[in-house]
C-alpha positions as CSV (number, residue, x, y, z in Angstrom):
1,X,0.0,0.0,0.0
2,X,1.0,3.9,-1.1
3,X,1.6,6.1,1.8
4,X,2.9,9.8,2.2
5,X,5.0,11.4,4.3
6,X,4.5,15.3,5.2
7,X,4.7,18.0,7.9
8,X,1.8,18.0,10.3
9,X,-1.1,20.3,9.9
10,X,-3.4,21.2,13.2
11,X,-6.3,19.4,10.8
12,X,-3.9,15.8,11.7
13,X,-5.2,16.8,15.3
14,X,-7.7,13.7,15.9
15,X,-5.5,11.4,14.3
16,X,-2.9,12.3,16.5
17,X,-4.7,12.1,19.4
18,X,-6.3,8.6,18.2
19,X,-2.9,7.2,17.4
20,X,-1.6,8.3,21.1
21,X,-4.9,7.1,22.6
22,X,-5.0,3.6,21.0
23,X,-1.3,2.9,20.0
24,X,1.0,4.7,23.4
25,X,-2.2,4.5,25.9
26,X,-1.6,8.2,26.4
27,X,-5.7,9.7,26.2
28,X,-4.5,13.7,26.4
29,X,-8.0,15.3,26.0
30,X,-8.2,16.2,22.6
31,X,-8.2,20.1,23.3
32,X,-4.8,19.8,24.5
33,X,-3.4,18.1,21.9
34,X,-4.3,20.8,19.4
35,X,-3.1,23.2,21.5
36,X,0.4,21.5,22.0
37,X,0.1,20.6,18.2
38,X,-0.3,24.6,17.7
39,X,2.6,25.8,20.0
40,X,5.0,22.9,18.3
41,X,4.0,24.3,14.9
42,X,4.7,28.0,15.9
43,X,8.9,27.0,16.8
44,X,11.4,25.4,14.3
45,X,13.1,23.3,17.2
46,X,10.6,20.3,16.7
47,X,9.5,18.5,13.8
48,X,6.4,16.3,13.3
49,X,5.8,14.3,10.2
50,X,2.8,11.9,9.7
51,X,2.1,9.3,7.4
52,X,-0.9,9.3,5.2
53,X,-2.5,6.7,3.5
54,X,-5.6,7.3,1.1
55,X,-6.2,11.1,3.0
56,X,-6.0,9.5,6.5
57,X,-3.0,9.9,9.0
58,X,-2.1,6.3,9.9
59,X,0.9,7.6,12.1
60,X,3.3,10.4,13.2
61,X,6.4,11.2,14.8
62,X,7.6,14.3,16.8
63,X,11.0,15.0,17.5
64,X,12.9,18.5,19.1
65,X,16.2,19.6,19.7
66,X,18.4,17.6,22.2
67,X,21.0,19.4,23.9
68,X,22.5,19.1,27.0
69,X,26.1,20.2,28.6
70,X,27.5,16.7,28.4
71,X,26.8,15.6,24.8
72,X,26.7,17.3,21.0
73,X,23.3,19.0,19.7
74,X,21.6,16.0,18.8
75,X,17.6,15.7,18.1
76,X,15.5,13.9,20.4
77,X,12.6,11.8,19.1
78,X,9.8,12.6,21.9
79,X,7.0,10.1,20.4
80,X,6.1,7.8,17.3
81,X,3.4,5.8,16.3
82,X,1.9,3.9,13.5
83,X,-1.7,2.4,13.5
84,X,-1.5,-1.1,14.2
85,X,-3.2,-2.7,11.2
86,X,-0.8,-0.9,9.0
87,X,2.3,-1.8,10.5
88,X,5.4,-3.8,9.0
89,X,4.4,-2.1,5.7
90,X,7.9,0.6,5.8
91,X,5.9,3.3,7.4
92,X,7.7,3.5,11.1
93,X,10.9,3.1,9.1
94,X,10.0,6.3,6.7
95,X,9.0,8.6,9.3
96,X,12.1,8.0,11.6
97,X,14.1,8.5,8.2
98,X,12.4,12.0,7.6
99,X,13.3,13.0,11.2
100,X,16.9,11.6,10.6
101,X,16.9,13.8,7.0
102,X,16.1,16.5,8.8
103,X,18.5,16.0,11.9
104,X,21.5,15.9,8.5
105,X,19.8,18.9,6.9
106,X,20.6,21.2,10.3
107,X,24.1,19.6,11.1
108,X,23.0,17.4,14.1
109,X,25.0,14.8,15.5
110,X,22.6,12.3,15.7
111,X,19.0,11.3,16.8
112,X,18.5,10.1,20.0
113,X,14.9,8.3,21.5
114,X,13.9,6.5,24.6
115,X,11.8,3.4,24.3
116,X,9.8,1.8,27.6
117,X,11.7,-1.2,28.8
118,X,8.3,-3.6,28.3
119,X,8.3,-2.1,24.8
120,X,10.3,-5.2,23.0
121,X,9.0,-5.0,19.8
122,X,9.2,-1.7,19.6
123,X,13.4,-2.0,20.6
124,X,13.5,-4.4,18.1
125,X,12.1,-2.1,15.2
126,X,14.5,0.4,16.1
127,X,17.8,-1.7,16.2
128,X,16.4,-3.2,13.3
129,X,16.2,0.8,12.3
130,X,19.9,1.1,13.2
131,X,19.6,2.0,16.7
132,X,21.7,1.2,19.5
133,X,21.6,1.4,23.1
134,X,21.5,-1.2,26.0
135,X,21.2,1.6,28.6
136,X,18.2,1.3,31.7
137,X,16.8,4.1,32.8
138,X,14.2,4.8,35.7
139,X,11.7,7.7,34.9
140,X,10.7,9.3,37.6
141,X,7.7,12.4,37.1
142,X,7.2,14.9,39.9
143,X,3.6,16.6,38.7
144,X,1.9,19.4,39.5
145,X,-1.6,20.3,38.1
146,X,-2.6,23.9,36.7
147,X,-6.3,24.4,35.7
């Protein structure tokens, strides 16, 4: 099957929000996803490409700058996601190639991502992707809620 990748447009909002509802199990209310889709949009330090197929988004990925004090500018890949019935058809593959095009097109070091450890097929993909990395991490959140 044809698909087509492109930069996002806020109209790729519901998809987006589908694909990280059904495919990450993160349901972000809608509302705030178009408004973090807007902001994004606004700044040239992130990217987000989706996939199409036929007019419909069947995934996306979102990356933004990656620099620290200890490492070269690099470009961090904050989310990806392809519809499940339409993986294994190239499309996870092509979107992590645009955001590695356009890590080489502004002189980046390299593209960096972190993956869930219970996320095994996912590590796979992206070794499979040329990825490497064996290193554990423990994510730890500290939250704090603003109406």
């Amino acid at each position: 099957m044809d698909f087509q990748i492109r930069e996002c447009e806020i109209t790729d909002t519901l998809a987006i929000h589908d694909l990280n509802a059904q495919e990450l199990g993160y349901d972000y209310p809608e509302d705030k996803t178009k408004e973090k889709i807007t902001k994004i949009l606004d700044v040239n330090k992130d990217k987000i490409y989706v996939a199409v197929i036929k007019g419909n988004v069947v995934g996306y990925v979102h990356a933004t700058d990656y620099d620290v004090i200890y490492a070269p500018h690099m470009k961090n890949i904050m989310g990806i996601a392809v519809k499940s019935s339409y993986r294994k058809m190239g499309i996870g593959k092509a979107l992590l190639t645009s955001i590695e095009q356009w890590a080489i097109n502004t002189g980046t070091y390299g593209v960096r991502l972190v993956s869930g450890s219970s996320r095994m097929n996912a590590h796979e993909f992206y070794r499979h992707c040329g990825y490497s990395g064996d290193k554990q991490q423990v994510n730890f959140k500290k939250m704090f809620y603003h109406n």
